[in-house]
C-alpha positions in Angstrom: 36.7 -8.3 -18.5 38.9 -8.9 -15.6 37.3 -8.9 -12.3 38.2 -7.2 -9.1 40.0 -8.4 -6.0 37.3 -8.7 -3.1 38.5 -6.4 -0.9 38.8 -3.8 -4.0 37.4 -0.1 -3.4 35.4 -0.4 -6.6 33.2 -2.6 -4.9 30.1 -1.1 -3.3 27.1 -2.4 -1.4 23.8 -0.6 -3.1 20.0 -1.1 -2.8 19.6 -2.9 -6.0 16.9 -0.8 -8.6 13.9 -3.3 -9.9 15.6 -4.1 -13.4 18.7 -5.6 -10.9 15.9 -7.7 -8.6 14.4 -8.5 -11.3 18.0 -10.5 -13.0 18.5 -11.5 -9.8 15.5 -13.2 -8.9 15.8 -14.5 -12.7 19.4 -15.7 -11.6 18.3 -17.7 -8.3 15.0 -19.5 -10.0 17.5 -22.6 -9.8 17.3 -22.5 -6.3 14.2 -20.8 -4.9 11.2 -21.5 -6.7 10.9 -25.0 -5.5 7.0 -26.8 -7.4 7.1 -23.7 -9.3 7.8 -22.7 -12.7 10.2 -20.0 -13.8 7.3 -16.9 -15.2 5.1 -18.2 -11.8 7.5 -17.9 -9.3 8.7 -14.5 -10.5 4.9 -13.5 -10.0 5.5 -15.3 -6.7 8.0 -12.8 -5.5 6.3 -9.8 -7.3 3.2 -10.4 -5.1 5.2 -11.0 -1.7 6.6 -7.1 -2.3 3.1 -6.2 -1.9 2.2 -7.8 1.5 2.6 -5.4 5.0 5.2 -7.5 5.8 7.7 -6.2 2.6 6.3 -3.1 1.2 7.4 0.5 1.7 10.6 -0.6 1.9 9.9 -3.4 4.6 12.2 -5.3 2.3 15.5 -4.2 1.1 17.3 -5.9 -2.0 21.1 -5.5 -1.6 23.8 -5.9 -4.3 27.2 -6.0 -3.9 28.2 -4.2 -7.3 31.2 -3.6 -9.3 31.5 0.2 -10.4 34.7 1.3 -12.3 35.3 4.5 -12.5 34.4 4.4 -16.2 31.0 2.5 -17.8 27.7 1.1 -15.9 28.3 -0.6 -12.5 28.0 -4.7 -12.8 26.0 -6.7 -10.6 28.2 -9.9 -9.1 25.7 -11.2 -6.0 22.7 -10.3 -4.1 20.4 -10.6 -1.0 17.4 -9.2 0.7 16.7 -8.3 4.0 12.9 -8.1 5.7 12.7 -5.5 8.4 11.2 -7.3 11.5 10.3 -6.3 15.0 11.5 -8.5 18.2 11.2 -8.1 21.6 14.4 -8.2 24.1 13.9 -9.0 27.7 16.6 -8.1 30.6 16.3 -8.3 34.0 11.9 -8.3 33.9 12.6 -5.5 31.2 11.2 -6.3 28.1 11.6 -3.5 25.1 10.7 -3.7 21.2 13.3 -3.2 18.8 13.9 -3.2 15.0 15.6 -6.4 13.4 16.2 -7.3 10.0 15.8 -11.3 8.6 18.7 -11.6 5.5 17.4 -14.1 3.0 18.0 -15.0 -0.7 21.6 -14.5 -0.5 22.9 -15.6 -4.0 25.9 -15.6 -6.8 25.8 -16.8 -10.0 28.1 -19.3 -10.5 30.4 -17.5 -12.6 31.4 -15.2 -9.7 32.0 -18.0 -7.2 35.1 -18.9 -5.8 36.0 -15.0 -5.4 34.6 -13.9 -2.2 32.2 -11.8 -3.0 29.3 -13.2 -1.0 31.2 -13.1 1.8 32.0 -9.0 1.1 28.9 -8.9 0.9 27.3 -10.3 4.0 29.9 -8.3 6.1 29.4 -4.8 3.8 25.4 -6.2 5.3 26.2 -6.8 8.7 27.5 -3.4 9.6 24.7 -1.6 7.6 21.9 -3.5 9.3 23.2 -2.0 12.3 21.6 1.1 11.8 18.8 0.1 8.7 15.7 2.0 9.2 16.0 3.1 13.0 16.1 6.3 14.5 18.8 8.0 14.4 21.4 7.9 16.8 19.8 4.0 17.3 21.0 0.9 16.3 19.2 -2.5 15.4 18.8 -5.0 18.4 20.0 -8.0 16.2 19.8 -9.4 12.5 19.0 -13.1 12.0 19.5 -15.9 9.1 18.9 -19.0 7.9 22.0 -20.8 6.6 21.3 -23.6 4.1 25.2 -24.0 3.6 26.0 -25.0 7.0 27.2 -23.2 10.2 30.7 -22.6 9.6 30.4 -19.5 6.5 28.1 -17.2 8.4 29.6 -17.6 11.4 32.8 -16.1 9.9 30.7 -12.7 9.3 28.9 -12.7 12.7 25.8 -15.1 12.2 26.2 -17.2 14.8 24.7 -20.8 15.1 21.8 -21.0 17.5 19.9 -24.6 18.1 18.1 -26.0 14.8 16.5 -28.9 16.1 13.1 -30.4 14.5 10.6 -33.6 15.1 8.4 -34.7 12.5 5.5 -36.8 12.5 4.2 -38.4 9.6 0.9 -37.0 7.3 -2.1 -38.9 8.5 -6.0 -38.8 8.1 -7.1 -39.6 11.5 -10.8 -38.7 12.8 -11.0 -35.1 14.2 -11.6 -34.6 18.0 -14.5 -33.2 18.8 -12.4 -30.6 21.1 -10.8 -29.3 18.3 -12.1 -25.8 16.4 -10.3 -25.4 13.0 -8.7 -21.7 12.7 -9.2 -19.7 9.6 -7.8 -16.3 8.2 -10.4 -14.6 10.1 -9.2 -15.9 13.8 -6.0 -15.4 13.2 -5.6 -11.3 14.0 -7.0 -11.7 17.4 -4.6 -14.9 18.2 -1.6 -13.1 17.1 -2.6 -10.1 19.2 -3.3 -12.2 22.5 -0.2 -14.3 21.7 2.1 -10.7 21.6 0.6 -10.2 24.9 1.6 -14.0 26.2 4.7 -13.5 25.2 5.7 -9.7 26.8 4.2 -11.5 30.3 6.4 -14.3 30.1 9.8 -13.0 28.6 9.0 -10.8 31.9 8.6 -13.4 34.4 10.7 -15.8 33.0 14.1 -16.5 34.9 17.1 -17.0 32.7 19.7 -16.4 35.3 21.1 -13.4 34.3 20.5 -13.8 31.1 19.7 -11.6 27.8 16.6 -13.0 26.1 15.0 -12.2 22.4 12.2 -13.4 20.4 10.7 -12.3 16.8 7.6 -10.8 17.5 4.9 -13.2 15.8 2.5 -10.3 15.1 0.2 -10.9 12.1 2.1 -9.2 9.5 4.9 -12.1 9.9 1.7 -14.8 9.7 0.2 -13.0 7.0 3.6 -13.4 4.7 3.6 -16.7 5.3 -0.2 -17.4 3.8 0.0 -15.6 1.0 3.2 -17.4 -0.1 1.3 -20.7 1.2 -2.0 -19.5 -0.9 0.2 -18.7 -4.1 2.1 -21.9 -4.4 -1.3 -23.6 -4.2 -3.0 -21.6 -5.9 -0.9 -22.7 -9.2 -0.3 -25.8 -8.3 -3.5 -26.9 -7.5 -6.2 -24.2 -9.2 -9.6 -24.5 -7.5 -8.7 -27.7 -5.5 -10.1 -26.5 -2.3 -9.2 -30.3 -0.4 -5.4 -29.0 -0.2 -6.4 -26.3 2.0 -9.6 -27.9 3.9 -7.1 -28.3 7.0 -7.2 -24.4 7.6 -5.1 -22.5 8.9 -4.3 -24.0 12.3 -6.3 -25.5 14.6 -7.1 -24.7 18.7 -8.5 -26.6 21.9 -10.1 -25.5 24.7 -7.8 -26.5 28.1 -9.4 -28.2 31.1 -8.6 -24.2 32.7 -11.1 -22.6 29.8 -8.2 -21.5 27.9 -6.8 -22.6 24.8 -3.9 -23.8 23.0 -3.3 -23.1 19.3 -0.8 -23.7 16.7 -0.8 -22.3 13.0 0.8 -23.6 10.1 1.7 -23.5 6.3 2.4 -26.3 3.7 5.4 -26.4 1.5 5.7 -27.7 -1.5 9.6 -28.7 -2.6 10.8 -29.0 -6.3 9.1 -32.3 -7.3 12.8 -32.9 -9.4 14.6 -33.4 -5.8 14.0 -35.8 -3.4 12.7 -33.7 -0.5 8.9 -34.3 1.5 6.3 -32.0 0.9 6.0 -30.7 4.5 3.2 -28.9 6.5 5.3 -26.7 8.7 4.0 -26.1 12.4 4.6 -22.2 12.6 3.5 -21.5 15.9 2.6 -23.3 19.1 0.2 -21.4 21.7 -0.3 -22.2 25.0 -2.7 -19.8 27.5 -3.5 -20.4 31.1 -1.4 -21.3 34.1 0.1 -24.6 32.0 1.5 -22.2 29.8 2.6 -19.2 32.0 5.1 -22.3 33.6 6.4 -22.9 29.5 9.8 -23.9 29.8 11.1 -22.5 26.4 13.9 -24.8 26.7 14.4 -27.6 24.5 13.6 -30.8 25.4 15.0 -32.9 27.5 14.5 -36.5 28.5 13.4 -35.5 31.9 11.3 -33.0 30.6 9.6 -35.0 28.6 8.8 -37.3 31.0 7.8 -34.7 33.4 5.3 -33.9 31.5 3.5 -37.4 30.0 0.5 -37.6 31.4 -0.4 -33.7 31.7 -3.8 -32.6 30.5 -1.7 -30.1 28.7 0.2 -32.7 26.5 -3.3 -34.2 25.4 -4.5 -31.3 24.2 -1.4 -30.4 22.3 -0.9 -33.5 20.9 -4.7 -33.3 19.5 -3.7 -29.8 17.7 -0.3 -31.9 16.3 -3.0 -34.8 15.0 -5.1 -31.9 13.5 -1.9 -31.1 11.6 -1.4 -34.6 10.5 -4.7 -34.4 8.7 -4.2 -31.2 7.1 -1.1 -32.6 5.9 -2.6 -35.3 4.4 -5.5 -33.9 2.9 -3.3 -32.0 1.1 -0.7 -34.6 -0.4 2.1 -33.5 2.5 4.7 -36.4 3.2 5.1 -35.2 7.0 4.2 -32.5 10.1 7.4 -30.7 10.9 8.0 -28.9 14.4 11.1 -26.5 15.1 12.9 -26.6 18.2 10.6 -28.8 20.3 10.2 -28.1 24.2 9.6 -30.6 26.4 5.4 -29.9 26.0 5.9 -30.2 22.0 7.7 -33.8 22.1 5.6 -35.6 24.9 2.9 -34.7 22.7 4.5 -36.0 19.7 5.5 -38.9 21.5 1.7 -39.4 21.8 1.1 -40.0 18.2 4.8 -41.4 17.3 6.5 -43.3 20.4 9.8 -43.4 18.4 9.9 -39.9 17.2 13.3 -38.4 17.5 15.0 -34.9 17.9 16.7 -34.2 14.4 20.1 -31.9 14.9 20.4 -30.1 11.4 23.5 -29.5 10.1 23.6 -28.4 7.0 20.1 -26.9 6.3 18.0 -23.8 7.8 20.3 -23.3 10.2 18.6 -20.9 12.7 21.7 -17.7 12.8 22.1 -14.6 14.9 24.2 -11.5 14.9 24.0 -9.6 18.2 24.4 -5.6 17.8 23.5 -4.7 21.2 26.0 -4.8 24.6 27.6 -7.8 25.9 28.2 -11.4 23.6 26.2 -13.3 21.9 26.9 -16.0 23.6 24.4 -14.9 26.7 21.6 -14.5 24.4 18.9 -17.0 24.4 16.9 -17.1 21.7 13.3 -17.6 22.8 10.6 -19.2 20.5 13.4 -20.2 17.9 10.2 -21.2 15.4 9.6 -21.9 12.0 7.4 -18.4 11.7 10.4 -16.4 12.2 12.0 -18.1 8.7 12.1 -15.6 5.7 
């Protein structure tokens, strides 16, 4: 059958039905389902849909489909997006908004070369503007993350934003004393004080002139992330309960009497490549007058030596030590941190004197596409971190 041009009219962007996610998600196996096999990461995907996060419609699965006038409409390339909420601050004004996360954006290979991914991403880009928000509204912004690079999404409005990582090898060490492990049962309460954190100091925080956003990291977005974590282990590793002794994150009490937290999730990659198992740093927590002066800025080597001998960076780098034993006691290769700060790699420099910044180029490529007034390019994107990802 021949195929349409790209820019044909019989070429539509629909919500896809479940038989069409279902040959899709069949379709992108290949790529996805990483330490997984084919029937178990299908379950995978059936059992995120059910999480607050993605259901009622908290995740849309888009199609870009061919539909001639006569016979059934064919699908030629897909994508989902997760309907987020993010927090813009301008001026001291902070406000909530709606955002949408694109992920899963696939073809099959027998539609490549044609352009029909990149119909569809900008068919998505305009209709994320007004997805699921009050009439008359518009979305404050849509994010993804590219793994092909910077230069394709960019072309549809996804532009690049810093994707910057350390890493710091896994590592059984002996546990501070200071340190309180964090389980499922802490976690609502930290996610709730750390929404509150973050309004006070998007507020307060001077970015000359300058439009800042963050994804909200309320406890439906940590939530996502666990059960994917707890699924992946669960059939990897059965009733192996030394893979996920480490917890969820850990805290420490500050020399103030607050604390600083961080919560993360371990990812197993497709054991046929040649990528390290890694146990992700989600999110880093800081309370008390140390953090209210957080510069969310990445690091710098003045900052970083600003900061060396601050109480603060010993009790951060104890959480990052924590992580290095959680990562080892379940088989991880490495602890990996997203856009480090200043605070994050004096602390890493603790445990690793010759850790480095990484620059990504080609891989989870933090994106953005700005709906609201003004450019993107005066948007700074505040706690650009790993528990944003979808």
């Amino acid at each position: 059958m021949d195929l349409p041009h790209k820019d044909s009219s019989e070429l539509h962007l629909v919500v896809a039905t479940p038989e069409e996610l279902l040959q899709q998600q069949h379709d992108n196996s290949g790529e996805w389902k990483g330490a997984l096999s084919l029937e178990a990461y299908l379950r995978r995907e059936k059992f995120l849909l059910q999480q607050q996060l993605t259901k009622d419609g908290g995740l849309t699965p888009w199609m870009l489909v061919y539909q001639p006038q006569k016979g059934p409409r064919q699908v030629l390339c897909g994508c989902e997006s997760i309907k987020k909420k993010a927090l813009i601050a301008r001026n001291g004004q902070v406000e909530e908004t709606i955002v949408h996360g694109v992920a899963s954006v696939f073809c099959p290979p027998k539609y490549r070369g044609r352009g029909y991914a990149g119909r569809m991403m900008h068919d998505v880009a305009k209709r994320l503007k007004t997805w699921q928000v009050d009439e008359g509204q518009i979305s404050g912004f849509s994010i993804l993350y590219s793994d092909i690079g910077k230069d394709i999404y960019a072309a549809r409005g996804w532009q690049p934003f810093p994707s910057l990582h350390v890493t710091l090898p896994a590592k059984a060490t002996a546990p501070s004393s200071s340190i309180r492990k964090l389980e499922t049962t802490d976690l609502t309460e930290l996610c709730r004080k750390d929404e509150q954190l973050l309004r006070k100091r998007l507020q307060s925080h001077k970015l000359s002139g300058r439009t800042a956003v963050a994804l909200l990291p309320d406890f439906r977005t940590l939530q996502w992330h666990n059960a994917r974590e707890d699924f992946v282990a669960r059939e990897l590793y059965s009733n192996n309960v030394r893979v996920m002794e480490g917890g969820r994150g850990a805290t420490v009490t500050l020399e103030d009497g607050h604390q600083a937290s961080c919560y993360w999730t371990r990812v197993w990659t497709n054991p046929q490549e040649e990528a390290p198992n890694t146990l992700q740093i989600l999110r880093l927590i800081i309370e008390g007058e140390g953090g209210d002066e957080y510069d969310f800025g990445p690091a710098t080597d003045e900052g970083v030596a600003k900061m060396k001998n601050q109480p603060l960076v010993n009790a951060v780098s104890v959480l990052f030590a924590a992580a290095q034993n959680a990562a080892h006691a379940a088989g991880m290769d490495e602890v990996q941190i997203w856009n480090p700060t200043s605070i994050t790699l004096a602390a890493v420099k603790l445990l690793c004197t010759n850790a480095a910044v990484v620059t990504r180029e080609k891989e989870s490529i933090t994106s953005l596409q700005w709906y609201g007034e003004g450019s993107w390019q005066d948007i700074d994107w505040i706690c650009n971190e790993k528990y944003a990802w979808c």
